[in-house]
N, C-alpha and C positions, 0 to 999 in steps of 0.2 A: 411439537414440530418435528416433522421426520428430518433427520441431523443431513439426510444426503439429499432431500428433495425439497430445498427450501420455497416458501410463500410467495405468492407472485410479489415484485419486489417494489412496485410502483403503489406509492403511496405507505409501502409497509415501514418502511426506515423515515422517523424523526428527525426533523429540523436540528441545526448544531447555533443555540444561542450567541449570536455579533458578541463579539470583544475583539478590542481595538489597542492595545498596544503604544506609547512612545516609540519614535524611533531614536537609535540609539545613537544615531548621528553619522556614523560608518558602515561602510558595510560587513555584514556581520561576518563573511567566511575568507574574505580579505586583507579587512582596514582601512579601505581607500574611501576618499572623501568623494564630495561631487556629487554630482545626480545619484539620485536613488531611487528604488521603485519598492512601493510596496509589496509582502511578502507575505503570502499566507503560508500559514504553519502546516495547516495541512489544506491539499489542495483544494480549490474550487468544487473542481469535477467530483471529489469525493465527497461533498457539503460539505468542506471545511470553511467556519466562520470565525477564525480565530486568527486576526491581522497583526503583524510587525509593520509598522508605517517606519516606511523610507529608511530601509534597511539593507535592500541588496543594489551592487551596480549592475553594467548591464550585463559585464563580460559575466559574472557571477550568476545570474539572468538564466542568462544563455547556457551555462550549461548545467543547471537544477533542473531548467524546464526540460531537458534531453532526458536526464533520464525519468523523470517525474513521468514524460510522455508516453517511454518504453512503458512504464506499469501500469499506467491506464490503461494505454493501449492492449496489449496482451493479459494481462492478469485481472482489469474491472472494466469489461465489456461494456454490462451495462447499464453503468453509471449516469450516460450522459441521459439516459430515459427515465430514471429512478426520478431526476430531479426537474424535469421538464423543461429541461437544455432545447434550446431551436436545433432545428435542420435545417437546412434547406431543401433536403431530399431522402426519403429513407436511402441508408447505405445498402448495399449487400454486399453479406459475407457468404464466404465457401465452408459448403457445408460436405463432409463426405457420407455418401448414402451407399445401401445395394440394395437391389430392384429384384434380388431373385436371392433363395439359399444356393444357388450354382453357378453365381458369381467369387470370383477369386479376386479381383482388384476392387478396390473402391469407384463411385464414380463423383465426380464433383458437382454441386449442384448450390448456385448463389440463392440467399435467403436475403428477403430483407430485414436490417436489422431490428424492427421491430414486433420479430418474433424468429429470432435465431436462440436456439439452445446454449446459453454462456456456461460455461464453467469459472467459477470464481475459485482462485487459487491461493493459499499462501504457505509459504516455509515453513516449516517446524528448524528450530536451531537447538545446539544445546545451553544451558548457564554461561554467559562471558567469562571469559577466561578470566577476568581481571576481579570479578566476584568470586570467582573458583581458587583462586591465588595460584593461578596457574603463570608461568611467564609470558611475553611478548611470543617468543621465538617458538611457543611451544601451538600457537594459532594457527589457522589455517588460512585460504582466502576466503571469498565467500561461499558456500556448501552448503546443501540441506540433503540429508539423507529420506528423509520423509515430507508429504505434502500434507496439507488442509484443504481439500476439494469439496465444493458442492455445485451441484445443480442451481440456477437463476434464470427466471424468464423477466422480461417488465412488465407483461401484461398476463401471466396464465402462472399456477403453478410449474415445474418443470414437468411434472411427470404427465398433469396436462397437454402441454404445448410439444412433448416425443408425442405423445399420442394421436394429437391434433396433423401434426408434420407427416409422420406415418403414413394417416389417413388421407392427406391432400396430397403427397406425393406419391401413392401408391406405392411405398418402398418396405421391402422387408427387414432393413435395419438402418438405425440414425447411427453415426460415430460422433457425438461432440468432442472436442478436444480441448485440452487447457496446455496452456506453457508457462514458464515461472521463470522469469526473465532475474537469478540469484545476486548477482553480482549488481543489477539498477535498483532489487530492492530493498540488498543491504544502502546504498546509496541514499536511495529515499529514506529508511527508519533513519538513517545519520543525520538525514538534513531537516525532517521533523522535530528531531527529539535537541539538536542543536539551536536551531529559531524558537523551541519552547524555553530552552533553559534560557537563553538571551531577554526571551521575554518577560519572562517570571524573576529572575535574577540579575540581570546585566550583565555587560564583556566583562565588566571590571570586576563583578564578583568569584570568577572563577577563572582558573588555566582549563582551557579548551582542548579536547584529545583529538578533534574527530574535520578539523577543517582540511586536512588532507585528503582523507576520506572523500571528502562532497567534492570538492574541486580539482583533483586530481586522481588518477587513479591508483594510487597506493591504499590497493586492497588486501595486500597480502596478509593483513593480518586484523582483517577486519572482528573477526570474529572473539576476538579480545575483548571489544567494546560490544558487538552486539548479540543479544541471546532472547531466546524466548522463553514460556514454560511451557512445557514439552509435553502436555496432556489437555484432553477435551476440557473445556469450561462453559460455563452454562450461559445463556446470550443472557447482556444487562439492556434493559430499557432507556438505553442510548443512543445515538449517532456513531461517539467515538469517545473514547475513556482516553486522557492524557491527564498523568499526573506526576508531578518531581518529588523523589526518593531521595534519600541522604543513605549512604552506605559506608555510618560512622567508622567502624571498626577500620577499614584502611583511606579513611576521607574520599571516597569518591562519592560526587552525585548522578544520581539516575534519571531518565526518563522512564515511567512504563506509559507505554503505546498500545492501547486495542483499536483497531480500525474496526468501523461497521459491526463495531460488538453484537448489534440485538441478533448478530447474524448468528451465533455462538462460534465467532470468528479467537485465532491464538492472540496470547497476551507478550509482547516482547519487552525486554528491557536494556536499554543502550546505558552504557556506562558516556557521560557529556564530558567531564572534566574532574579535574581538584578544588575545593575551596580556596580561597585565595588569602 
């Protein structure tokens, strides 16, 4: 697989096996009693089938789904086509094109979305500080010095579908662009890797580091708890790799997170909490 020009993506990414979860009775980034709604660990839109039943309120709801939306939105374009999500309408996005080599500005020109050039994006981070035994104070807020980009289409490969766009627009260069919304998706890895440890463990099992994080915006030293590994790795024949880590030597437990692994997408690891 050419690393920057990945396989038309419809149809190519594997199903994520239903698991269903207790709920824990509370809500998990809270503690308030009362209605509750269930909570996918990871999201819908990304084929996440891995449920906490009647785990978040609404106020808590409400703002997971904010930033969960910023990274769909901007970072997994196209997502909702991968998995044969309705429309109602194909969308169109703004594509910037030039129609001549002796053009100097861009010019904008809407595509529909079911054949716009996506760039799929993610952070490279470095080691958690808190695995590094590095201190609190000595973190940053959220930050990535380097990206993971590739090319995605739903229906064509990418190098395909520049090809195709070229030739039907009659333009002499396509710009796709990617954004990496840093700070929603440290947010998001916090609130994955916190609903899996809940699920796999219970509240009761462990002190919790990271509910500030998700709920609040006390970023500033996010980067304590979340880290990735910092070099290419090879795609696994999966959906998405989450698995819980023990990091005896100073009692902390881990999540490691790959999204959309078969993509040969980064591996991150969120420090959750202490054993209890």
């Amino acid at each position: 697989m050419d690393p920057n020009n990945l396989p038309k993506l419809k149809g190519f990414l594997p199903k994520q096996t239903l698991v269903k979860y207790p709920s824990p009775g509370i809500c998990i980034y809270c503690g308030k009693e009362g209605k509750l709604s269930d909570e996918h660990i990871i999201p819908f839109a990304l084929g996440g089938n891995l449920i906490l039943e009647k785990s978040s309120c609404s106020e808590c709801a409400t703002l997971t789904s904010a930033f969960e939306l910023t990274c769909l939105r901007t970072m997994y374009g196209p997502l909702r086509l991968l998995y044969d999500l309705p429309t109602r309408r194909p969308k169109k996005l703004p594509l910037k094109v030039k129609f001549s080599s002796n053009e100097t500005e861009h010019q904008i020109v809407m595509i529909d979305q079911n054949k716009f050039p996506f760039l799929i994006t993610f952070p490279h981070f470095d080691t958690p500080g808190i695995v590094n035994g590095s201190r609190v104070h000595q973190s940053g807020g959220a930050k990535s010095k380097k990206f993971w980009i590739r090319g995605a289409s739903p229906f064509y490969s990418f190098r395909g579908l520049m090809e195709k766009l070229l030739s039907e627009l009659k333009a002499f260069e396509i710009f796709p662009e990617s954004k990496a919304e840093v700070p929603a998706f440290c947010k998001f890895l916090a609130k994955i890797a916190h609903s899996f440890a809940v699920a796999e463990i219970g509240l009761s099992g462990f002190k919790p580091f990271l509910e500030p994080l998700i709920i609040s915006e006390q970023l500033s030293h996010c980067m304590h708890y979340i880290g990735s590994i910092g070099k290419d790795e090879p795609p696994e024949n999966m959906l998405h790799d989450i698995t819980l880590l023990e990091f005896n030597t100073i009692n902390v437990i881990l999540v490691k997170i790959r999204l959309l692994c078969k993509l040969g997408t980064p591996t991150y690891i969120v420090a959750v909490g202490t054993r209890k």
